[in-house]
C-alpha positions in Angstrom: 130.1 83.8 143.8 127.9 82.9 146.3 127.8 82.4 150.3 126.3 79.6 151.9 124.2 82.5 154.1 123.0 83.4 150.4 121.8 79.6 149.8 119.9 79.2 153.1 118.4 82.8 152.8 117.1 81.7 149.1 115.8 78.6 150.1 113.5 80.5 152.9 112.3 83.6 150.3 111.7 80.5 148.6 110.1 78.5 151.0 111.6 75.4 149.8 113.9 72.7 151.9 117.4 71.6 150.9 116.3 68.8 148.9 114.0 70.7 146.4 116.6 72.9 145.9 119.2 69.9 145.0 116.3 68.5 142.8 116.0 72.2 141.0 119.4 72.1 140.3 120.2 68.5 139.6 122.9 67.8 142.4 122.6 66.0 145.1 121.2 66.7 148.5 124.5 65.8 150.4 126.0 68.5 148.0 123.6 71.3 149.2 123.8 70.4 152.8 127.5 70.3 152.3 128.0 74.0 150.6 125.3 75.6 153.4 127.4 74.1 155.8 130.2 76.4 154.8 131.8 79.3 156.4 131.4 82.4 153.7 131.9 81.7 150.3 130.9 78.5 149.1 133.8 76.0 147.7 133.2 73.2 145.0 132.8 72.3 141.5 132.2 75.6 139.2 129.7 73.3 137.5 127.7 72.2 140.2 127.8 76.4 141.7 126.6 77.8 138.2 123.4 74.7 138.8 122.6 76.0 142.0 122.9 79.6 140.6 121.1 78.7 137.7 118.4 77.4 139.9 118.1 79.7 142.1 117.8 82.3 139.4 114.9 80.8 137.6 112.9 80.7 140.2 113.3 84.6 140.5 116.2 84.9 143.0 118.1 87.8 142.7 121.7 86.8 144.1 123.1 90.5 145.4 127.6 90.3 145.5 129.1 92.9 147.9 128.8 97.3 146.9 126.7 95.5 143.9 123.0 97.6 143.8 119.9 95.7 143.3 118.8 95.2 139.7 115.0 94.0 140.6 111.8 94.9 142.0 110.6 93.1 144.8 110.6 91.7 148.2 114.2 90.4 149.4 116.7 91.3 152.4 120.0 92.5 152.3 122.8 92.9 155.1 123.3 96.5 155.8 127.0 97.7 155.9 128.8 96.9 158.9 130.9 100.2 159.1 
């Protein structure tokens, strides 16, 4: 659904810290901190990841999954293919 590389590369696009984006999406700091923390994808309550998703969306994220092309226009990064 979403990596915690993903989060942390959000937040800096965003320019916001880890506790506006827990207050954008209603959950607690220690949750954010927690899932960026994370190796790959992150892990936790479906609930909680559609809030940060959510969030992140309405601000004008565009959250990019793996061989998925980019819907939007705009600035943003994306890994290049490793092979």
């Amino acid at each position: 659904m979403i990596s915690s590389a993903q989060m942390r590369a959000a937040r800096a696009l965003l320019g916001i810290d880890q506790r506006q984006l827990a207050q954008l999406a209603g959950v607690s700091l220690p949750t954010v901190q927690r899932m960026e923390a994370s190796n790959g994808i992150v892990r936790g309550m479906v609930g909680t990841l559609n809030r940060i998703v959510e969030a992140l969306d309405a601000t004008g994220v565009e959250l990019i999954a793996n061989d998925q092309p980019s819907q939007g226009r705009g600035r943003g990064v994306r890994l290049k293919d490793s092979a």
